[in-house]
ZAGU-791209 format. One line per field, with one value per residue (C-alpha): x, y, z. Coordinates in nm, 2 decimals. Example, Ala and Ser with C-alpha at 12.3 -4.5 7.8 and 13.67 -1.06 7.14 Angstrom:
<recs>
c1	(1.23, 1.37);
c2	(-0.45, -0.11);
c3	(0.78, 0.71);
</recs>
This chain:
<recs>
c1	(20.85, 20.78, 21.05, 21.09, 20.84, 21.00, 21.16, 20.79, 20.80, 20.42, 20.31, 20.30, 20.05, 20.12, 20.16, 19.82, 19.54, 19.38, 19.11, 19.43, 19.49, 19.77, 19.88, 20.02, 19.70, 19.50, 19.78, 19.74, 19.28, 19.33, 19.62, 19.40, 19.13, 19.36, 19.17, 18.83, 18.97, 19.12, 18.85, 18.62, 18.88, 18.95, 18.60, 18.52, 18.78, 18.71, 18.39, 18.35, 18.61, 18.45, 18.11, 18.29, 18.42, 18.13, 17.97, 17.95, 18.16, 18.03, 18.15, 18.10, 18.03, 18.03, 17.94, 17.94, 17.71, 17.76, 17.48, 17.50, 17.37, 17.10, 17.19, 17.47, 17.35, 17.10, 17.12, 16.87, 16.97, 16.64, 16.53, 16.69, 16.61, 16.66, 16.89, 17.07, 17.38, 17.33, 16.99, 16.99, 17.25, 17.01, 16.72, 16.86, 17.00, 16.65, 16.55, 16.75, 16.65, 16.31, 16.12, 15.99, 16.35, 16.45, 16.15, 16.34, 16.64, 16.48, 16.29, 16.64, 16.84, 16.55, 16.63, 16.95, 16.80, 16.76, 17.09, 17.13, 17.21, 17.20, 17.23, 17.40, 17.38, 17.57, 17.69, 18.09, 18.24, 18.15, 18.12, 17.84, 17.92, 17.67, 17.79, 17.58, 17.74, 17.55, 17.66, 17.63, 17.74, 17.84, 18.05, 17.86, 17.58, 17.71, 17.86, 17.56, 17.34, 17.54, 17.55, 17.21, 17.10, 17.32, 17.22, 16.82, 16.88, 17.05, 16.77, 16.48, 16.65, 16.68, 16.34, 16.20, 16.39, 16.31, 15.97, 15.96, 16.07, 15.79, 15.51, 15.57, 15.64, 15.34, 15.15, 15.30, 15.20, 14.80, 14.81, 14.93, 14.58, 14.38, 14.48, 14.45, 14.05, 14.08, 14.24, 13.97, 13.71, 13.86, 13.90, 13.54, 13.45, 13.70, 13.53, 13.19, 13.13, 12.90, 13.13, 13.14, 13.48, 13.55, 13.57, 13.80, 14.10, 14.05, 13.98, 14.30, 14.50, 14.41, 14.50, 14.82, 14.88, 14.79, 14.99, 15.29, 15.15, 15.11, 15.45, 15.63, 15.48, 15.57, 15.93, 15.96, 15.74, 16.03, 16.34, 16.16, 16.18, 16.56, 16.64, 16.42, 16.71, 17.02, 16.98, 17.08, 16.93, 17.05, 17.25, 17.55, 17.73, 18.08, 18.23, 18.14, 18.15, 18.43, 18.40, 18.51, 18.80, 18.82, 18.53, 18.51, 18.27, 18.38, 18.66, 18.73, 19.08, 18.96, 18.64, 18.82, 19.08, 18.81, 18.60, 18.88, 18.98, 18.59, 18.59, 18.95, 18.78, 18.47, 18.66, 18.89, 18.56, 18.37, 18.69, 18.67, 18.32, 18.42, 18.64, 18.40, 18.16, 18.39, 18.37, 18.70, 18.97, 19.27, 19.53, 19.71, 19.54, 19.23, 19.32, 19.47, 19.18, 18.92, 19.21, 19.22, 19.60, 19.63, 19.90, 19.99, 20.26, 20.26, 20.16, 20.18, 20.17, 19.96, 20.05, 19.98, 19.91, 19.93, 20.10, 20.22, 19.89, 19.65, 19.77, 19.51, 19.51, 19.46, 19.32, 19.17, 19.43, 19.46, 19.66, 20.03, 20.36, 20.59, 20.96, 21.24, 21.33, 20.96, 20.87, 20.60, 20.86, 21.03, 20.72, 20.61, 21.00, 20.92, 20.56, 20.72, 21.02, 20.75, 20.56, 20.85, 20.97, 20.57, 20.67, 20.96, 20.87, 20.55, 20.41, 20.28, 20.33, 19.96, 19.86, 19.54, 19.46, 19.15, 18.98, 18.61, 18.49, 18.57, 18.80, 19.05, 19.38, 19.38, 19.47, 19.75, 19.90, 19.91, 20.11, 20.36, 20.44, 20.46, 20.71, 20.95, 20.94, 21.07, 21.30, 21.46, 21.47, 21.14, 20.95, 20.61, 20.28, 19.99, 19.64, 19.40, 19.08, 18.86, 18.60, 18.39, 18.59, 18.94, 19.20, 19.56, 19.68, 19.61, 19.90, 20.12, 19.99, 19.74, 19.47, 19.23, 18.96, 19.11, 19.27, 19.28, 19.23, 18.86, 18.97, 19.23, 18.96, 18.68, 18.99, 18.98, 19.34, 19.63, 19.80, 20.15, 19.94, 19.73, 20.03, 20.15, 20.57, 20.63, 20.97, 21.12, 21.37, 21.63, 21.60, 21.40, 21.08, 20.76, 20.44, 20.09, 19.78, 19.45, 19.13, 19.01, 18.66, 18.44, 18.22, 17.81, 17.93, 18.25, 18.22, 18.15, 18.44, 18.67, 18.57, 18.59, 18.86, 19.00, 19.12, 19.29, 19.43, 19.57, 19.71, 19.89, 20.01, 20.16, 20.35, 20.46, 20.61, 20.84, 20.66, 20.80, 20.49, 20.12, 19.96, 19.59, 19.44, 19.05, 18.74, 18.61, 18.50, 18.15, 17.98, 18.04, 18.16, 18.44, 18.72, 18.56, 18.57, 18.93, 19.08, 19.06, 19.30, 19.51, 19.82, 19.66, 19.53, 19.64, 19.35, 19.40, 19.20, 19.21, 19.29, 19.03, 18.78, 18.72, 18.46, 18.58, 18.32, 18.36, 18.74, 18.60, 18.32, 18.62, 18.84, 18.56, 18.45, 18.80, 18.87, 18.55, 18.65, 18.99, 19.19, 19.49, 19.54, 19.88, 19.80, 19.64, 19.80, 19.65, 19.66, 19.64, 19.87, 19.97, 20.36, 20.31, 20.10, 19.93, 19.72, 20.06, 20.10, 19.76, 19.78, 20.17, 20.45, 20.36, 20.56, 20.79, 21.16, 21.11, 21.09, 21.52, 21.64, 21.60, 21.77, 21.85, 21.81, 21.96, 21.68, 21.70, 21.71, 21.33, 21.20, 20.83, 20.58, 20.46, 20.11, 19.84, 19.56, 19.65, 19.75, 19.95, 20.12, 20.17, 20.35, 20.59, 20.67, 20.79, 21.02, 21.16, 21.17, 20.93, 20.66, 20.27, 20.09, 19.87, 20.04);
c2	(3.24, 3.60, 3.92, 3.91, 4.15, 4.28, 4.54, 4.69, 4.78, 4.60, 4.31, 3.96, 3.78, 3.54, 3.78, 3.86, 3.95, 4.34, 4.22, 4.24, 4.58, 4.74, 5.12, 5.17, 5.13, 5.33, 5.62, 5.61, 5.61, 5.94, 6.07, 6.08, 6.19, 6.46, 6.78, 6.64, 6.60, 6.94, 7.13, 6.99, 7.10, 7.42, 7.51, 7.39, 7.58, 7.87, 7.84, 7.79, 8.08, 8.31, 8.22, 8.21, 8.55, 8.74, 8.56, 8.81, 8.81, 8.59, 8.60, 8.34, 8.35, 8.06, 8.06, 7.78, 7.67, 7.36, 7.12, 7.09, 6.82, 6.95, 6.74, 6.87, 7.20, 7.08, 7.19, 6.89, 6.57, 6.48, 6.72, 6.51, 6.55, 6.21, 6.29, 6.10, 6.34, 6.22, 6.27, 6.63, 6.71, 6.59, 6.76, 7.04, 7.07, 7.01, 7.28, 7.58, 7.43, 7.53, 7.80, 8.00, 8.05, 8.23, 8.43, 8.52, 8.62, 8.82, 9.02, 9.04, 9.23, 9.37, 9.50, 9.34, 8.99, 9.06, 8.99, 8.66, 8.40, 8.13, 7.95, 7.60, 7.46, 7.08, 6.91, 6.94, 6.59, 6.36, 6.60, 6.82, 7.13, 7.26, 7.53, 7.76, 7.94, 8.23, 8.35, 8.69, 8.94, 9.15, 9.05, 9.26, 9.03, 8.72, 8.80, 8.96, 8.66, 8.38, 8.56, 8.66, 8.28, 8.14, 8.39, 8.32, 8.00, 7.95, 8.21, 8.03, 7.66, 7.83, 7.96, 7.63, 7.46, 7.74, 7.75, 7.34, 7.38, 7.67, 7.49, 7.20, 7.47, 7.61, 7.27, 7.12, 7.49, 7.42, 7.11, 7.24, 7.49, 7.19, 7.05, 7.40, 7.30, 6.99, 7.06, 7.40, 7.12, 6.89, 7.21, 7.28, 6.89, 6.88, 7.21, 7.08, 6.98, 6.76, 6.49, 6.18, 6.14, 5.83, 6.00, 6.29, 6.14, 5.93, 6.37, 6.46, 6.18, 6.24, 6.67, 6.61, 6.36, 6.63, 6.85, 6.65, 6.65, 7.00, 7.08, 6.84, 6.95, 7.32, 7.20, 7.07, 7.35, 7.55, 7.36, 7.36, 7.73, 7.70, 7.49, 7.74, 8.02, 7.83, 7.64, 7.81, 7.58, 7.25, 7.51, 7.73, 7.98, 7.84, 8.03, 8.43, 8.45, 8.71, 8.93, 8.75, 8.93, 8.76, 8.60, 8.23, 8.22, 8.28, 8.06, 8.09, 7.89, 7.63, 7.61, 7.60, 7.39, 7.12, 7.11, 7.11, 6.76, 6.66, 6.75, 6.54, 6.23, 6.32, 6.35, 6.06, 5.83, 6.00, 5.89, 5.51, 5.56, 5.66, 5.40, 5.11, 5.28, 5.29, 4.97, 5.10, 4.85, 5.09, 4.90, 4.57, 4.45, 4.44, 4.27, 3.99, 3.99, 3.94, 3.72, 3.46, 3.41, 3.53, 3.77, 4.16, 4.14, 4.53, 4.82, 5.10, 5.50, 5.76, 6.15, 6.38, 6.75, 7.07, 7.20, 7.21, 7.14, 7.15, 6.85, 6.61, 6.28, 6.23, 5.91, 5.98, 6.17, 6.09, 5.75, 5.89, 5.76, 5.80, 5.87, 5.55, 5.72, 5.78, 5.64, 5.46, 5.30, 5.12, 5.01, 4.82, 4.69, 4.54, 4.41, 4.23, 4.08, 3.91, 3.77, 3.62, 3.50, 3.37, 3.14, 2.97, 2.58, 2.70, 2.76, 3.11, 3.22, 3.36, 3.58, 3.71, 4.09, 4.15, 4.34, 4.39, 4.69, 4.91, 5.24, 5.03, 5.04, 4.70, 4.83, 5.08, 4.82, 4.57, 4.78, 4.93, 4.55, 4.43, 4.72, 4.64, 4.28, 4.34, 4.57, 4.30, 4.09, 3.86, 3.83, 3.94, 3.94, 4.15, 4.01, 4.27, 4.09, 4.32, 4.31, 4.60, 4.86, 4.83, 5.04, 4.88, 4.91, 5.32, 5.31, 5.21, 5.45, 5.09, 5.06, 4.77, 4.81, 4.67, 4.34, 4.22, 3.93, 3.93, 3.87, 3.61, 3.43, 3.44, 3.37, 3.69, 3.74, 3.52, 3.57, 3.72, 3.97, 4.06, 4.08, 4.41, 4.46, 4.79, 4.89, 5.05, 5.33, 5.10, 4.89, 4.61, 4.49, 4.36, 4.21, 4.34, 4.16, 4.44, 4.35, 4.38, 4.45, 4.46, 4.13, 4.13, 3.79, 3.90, 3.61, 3.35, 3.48, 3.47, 3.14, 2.95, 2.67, 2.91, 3.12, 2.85, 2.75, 3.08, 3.11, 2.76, 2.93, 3.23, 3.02, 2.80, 3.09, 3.16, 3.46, 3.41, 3.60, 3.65, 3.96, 3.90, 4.25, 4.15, 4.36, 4.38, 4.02, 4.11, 4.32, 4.06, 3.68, 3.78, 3.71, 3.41, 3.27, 3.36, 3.25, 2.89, 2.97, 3.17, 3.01, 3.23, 3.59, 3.93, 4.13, 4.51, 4.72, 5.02, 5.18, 5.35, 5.32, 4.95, 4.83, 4.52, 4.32, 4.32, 4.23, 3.95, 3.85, 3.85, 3.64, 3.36, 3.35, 3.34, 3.00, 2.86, 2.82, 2.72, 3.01, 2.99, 3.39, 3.49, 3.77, 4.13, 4.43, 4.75, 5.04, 5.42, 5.41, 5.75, 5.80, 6.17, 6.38, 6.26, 5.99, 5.77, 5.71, 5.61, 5.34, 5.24, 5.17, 5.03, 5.19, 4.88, 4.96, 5.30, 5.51, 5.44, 5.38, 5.65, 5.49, 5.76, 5.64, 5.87, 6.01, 6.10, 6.47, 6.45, 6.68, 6.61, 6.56, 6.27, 6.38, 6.46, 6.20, 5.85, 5.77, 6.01, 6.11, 5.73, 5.74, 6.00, 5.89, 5.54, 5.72, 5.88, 5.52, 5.58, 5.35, 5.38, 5.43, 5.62, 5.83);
c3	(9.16, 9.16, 9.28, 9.62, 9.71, 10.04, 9.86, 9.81, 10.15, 10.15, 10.32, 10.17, 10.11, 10.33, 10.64, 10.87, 10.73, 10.71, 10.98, 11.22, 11.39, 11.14, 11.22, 10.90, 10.76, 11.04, 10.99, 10.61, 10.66, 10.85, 10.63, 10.32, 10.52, 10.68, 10.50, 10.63, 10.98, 10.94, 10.83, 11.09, 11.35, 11.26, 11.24, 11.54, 11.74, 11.54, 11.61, 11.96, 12.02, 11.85, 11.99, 12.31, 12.32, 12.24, 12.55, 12.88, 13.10, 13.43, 13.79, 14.06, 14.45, 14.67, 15.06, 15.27, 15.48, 15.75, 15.89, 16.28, 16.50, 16.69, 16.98, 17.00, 17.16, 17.37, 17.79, 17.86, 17.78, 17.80, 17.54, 17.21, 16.82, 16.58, 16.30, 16.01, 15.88, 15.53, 15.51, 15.68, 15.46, 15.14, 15.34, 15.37, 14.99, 14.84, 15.10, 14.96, 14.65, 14.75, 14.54, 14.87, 14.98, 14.62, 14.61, 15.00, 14.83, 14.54, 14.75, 14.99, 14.68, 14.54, 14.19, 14.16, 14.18, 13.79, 13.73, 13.90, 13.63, 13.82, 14.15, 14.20, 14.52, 14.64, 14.88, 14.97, 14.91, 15.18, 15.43, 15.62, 15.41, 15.12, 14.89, 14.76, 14.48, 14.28, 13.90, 13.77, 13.51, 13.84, 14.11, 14.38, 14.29, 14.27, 14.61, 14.78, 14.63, 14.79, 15.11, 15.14, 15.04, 15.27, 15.58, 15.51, 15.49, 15.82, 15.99, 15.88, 15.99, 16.33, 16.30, 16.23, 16.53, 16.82, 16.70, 16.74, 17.10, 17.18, 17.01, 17.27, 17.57, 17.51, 17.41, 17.80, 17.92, 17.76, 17.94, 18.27, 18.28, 18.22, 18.53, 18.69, 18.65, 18.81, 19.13, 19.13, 19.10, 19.34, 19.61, 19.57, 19.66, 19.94, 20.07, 20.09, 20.40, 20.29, 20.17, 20.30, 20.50, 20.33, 19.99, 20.13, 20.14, 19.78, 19.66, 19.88, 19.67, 19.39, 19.43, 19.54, 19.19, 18.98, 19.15, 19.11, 18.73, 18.67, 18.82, 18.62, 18.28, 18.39, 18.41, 18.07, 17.92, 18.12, 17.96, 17.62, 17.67, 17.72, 17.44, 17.20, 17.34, 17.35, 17.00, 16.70, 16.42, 16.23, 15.99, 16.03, 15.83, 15.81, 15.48, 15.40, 14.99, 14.89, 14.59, 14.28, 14.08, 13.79, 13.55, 13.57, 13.25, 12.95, 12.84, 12.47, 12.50, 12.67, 12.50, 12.19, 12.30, 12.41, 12.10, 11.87, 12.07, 12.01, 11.67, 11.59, 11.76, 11.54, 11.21, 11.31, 11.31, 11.04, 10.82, 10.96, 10.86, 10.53, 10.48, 10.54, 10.30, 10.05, 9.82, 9.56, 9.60, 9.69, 9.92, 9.84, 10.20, 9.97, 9.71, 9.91, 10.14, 9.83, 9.55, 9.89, 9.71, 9.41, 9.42, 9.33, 9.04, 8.98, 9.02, 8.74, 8.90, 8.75, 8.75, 9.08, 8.90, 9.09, 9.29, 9.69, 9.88, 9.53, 9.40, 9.26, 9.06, 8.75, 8.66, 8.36, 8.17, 7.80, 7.67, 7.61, 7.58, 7.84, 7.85, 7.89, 8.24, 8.40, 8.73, 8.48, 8.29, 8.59, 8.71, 8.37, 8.42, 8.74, 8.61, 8.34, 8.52, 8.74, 8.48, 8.32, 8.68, 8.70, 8.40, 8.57, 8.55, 8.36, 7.97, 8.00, 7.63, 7.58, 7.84, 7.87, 8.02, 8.11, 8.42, 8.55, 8.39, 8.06, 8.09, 8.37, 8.13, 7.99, 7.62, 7.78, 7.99, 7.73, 7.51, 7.78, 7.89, 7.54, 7.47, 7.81, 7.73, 7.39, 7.50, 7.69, 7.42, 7.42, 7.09, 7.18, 7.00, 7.09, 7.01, 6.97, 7.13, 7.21, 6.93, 7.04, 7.12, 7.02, 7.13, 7.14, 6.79, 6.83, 7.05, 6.75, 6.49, 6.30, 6.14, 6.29, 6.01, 5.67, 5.79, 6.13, 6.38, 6.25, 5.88, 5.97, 6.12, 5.89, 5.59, 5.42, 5.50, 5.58, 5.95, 5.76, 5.56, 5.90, 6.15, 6.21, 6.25, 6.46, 6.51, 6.82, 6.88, 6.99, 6.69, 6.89, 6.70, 6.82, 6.65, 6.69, 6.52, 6.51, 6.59, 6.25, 6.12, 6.41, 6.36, 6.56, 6.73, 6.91, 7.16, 6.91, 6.69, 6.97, 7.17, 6.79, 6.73, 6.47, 6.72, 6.88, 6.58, 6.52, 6.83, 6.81, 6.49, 6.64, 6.97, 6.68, 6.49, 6.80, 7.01, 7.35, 7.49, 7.30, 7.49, 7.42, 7.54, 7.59, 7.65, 8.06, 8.19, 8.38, 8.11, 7.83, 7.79, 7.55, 7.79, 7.95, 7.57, 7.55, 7.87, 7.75, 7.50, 7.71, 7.99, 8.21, 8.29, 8.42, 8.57, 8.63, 8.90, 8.84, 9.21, 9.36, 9.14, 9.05, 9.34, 9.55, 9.47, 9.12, 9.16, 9.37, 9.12, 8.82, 9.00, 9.08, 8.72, 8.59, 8.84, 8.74, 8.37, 8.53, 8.42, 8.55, 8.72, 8.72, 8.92, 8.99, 8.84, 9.04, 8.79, 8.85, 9.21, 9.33, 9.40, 9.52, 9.74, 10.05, 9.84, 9.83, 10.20, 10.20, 9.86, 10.00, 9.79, 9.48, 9.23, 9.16, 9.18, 9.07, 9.41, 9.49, 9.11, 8.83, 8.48, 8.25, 7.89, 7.56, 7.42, 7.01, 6.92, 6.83, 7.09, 6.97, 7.25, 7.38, 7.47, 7.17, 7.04, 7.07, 6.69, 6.59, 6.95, 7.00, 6.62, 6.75, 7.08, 6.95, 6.73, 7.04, 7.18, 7.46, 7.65, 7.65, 7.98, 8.18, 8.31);
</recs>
């Protein structure tokens, strides 16, 4: 059974998945990516008000213009014009539209035409009105321009429709002469005496029918004449445009106002983006979405240097031992109270840290845990496994090249000569075995029976807890050969930096050997700045409860190389970790 883990403030394991919409997590994506949304949004409003402002000054005009029903002016009802509204309203837009009406209007306003920006003209809704408004750098322009439009416009519709009505006046009127000829004709026939008396009154007939004719199409060429001076056209002005007071073009504050907005959804995306690109395991919701149940049993903080907004993380500082009272400390507290809470109804003596790649803390973790839990009174061993590049024993000030692990196992030394007794400040003691002279087979070495056999040794001697620190898992087989000695295995990510694929590909080779994982331990967590609210609250216990501890009078630093700083600092009775 581990701590109850609500005190974290973080979600269980159990609880839904990071596929599920979670706002924490979308507030914490755009709070690390706060400066990139910023930036983006500043520059975009200053920007676009600067480019804004220098723009020149533009003023607007809008007349109105209506489009009659013909029909509705007619003296004759006999005298009627088809029309469908909508389509004599689109008729008539695509009209003013028209290229031979513009070159009307420039040649209206002569030299002022020049400064005509440009003309917009549309429909009014769902009604019969078209607006026609004209921009310009001057106001007499823009005013002039929509009037003049409007006013041409509504002269040449009325043009079009009188001259309709005369063309067919004069077309009845064409007609009319024609039959002038044939009653002359028929006169002449009816004249000759010579015609037969039967035919007279068939010519007779036939006179008086174009008569009726002619007088008829006189009558309509007559009311065509009317309509032509009574109808004003299928157009009327219905609004005069006043002289605009006030620019409508440009608006910096707006313009700014709106592509600030643009540029937050922008940088709000491009930081979702940037989250999906980014492979780094960095929130517990990844870890449980790739372990698939193994859980988080600690998380250890690193330092946030700077200051106010230029604070930055340090992952990389240099191994050092930190003070009894650090927000470090507490947290390698809480890590080992859950491992020994892991072991309830369980053997887990020999416990194996590893992690996926090199430079992830494995050898600084190892010694702050094996320090806490002999602190609290465990007797702890540390293994130093790592055959290639050993680093543990540094922390404690030994030397891992004149007897070691290595020697033990090969017989050149006995286990009590090899064994390393380091003594704390508070008088508590714990046991650390080097690595020994670096051998060309590390895996070999370390997979052998002996090794086994010296670990049985070292469980049989009493240790309560054997911390083997190993090299990384994917680049070598070291800890694969080791984990079947081992009750089970600690694997440290390294936050941020340790890709979630290879935290996935760790955990799959560990449970094919059946290794036993106790659980994930995500190293280098943030507990200041704006990067915390993004990784949450993993500093375990250590955010509510500072524990002061009496520190000796040595004031010597804790910081320097990692031998003789480390040597130092365990006089002061301090813990190693990254800090």
């Amino acid at each position: 059974m581990l701590i109850d883990m609500k005190v974290l403030d973080v979600p269980l394991a159990n609880e839904p998945e990071a596929t599920e919409l979670d706002l924490r997590r979308v507030w914490a994506i755009v709070w690390l990516r706060a400066p990139l949304i910023i930036a983006l949004v500043v520059i975009a409003v200053a920007g676009t008000y600067a480019y804004s402002s220098f723009q020149t000054d533009l003023y607007q005009a809008t007349a109105k213009i209506s489009v009659v029903d013909p029909n509705a002016q007619a003296v004759f009802n006999g005298v009627q014009i088809r029309v469908d509204p909508k389509r004599e309203v689109d008729t008539q837009i695509q009209l003013l539209r028209s290229p031979d009406l513009r070159r009307a209007v420039d040649e209206n306003l002569g030299g002022d035409a020049l400064e005509i920006s440009s003309i917009t003209v549309s429909s009014v809704g769902s009604t019969d009105l078209i607006s026609i408004t004209v921009s310009s750098p001057s106001p007499q322009v823009a005013q002039a321009g929509a009037n003049a439009m409007a006013e041409l416009f509504v002269k040449q519709r009325r043009a079009q429709v009188t001259g309709s009505f005369t063309d067919r006046a004069d077309e009845l009127r064409s007609k009319a002469r024609e039959i002038d000829a044939e009653i002359a004709k028929l006169d002449g026939q009816l004249a000759d005496r010579g015609t037969p008396a039967t035919l007279v009154d068939v010519l007779r007939s036939q006179r008086s029918a174009l008569v009726v004719q002619q007088a008829d199409l006189r009558t309509r060429a007559t009311q065509f004449d009317v309509e032509a001076a009574t109808r004003s056209g299928a157009s009327e002005v219905s609004q005069t445009a006043t002289l605009p007071t006030s620019p409508y073009s440009p608006t910096p504050r707006r313009d700014a106002s709106l592509a600030g907005v643009l540029a937050l959804l922008l940088g709000i995306g491009l930081a979702f983006l940037l989250d999906r690109l980014d492979n780094g395991v960095r929130t517990l919701e990844d870890v449980e979405n790739i372990s698939k149940g193994v859980p988080v049993i600690g998380g250890i903080p690193i330092a946030v240097r700077g200051e106010k907004g230029s604070r930055r993380i340090d992952r990389h500082s240099q191994r050092m031992l930190v003070p009894l009272d650090s927000l470090a400390a507490e947290a390698y507290r809480a890590l080992a109270s859950n491992l020994r809470f892991s072991a309830l109804g369980a053997k887990r003596t020999r416990i194996l840290v590893t992690s996926s790649e090199g430079s992830e803390g494995k050898s600084t973790v190892t010694a702050n845990l094996a320090i806490v839990l002999a602190e609290s009174g465990q007797r702890v061993v540390i293994v130093s496994g790592d055959l290639r590049k050993p680093t543990v024993e540094s922390f404690f000030g030994l030397d891992s090249k004149e007897s070691g692990l290595t020697s033990v196992l090969l017989g050149d030394h006995t286990l009590d000569d090899a064994v390393k007794p380091v003594v704390l400040a508070s008088g508590r003691r714990l046991a650390v075995l080097p690595a020994g002279p670096l051998p060309q087979n590390p895996a070999e070495i370390v997979g052998s029976a002996a090794m086994g056999s010296l670990l049985d040794r070292l469980e049989a001697a009493g240790a309560d807890f054997i911390l083997i620190d190993s090299p990384p898992l994917l680049p070598v087989a070291d800890s694969l050969a080791l984990s079947q000695f081992a009750d089970g295995a600690v694997v440290l990510c390294l936050v941020g930096e340790t890709p979630r694929n290879h935290l996935r590909e760790t955990l799959e080779r560990l449970q094919q050997v059946n290794t036993h994982i106790i659980g994930v331990v995500l190293n280098g967590v943030p507990t200041k700045g704006r990067y915390s609210r993004y990784y949450g609250a993993y500093s375990y216990g250590a955010s509510s409860y500072q524990y002061k501890y009496s520190q000796p009078s040595d004031p010597a630093s804790s910081s320097g190389d990692s031998g003789s700083g480390s040597k130092r600092a365990s006089k002061r009775g301090s813990l190693t970790g990254p800090v």
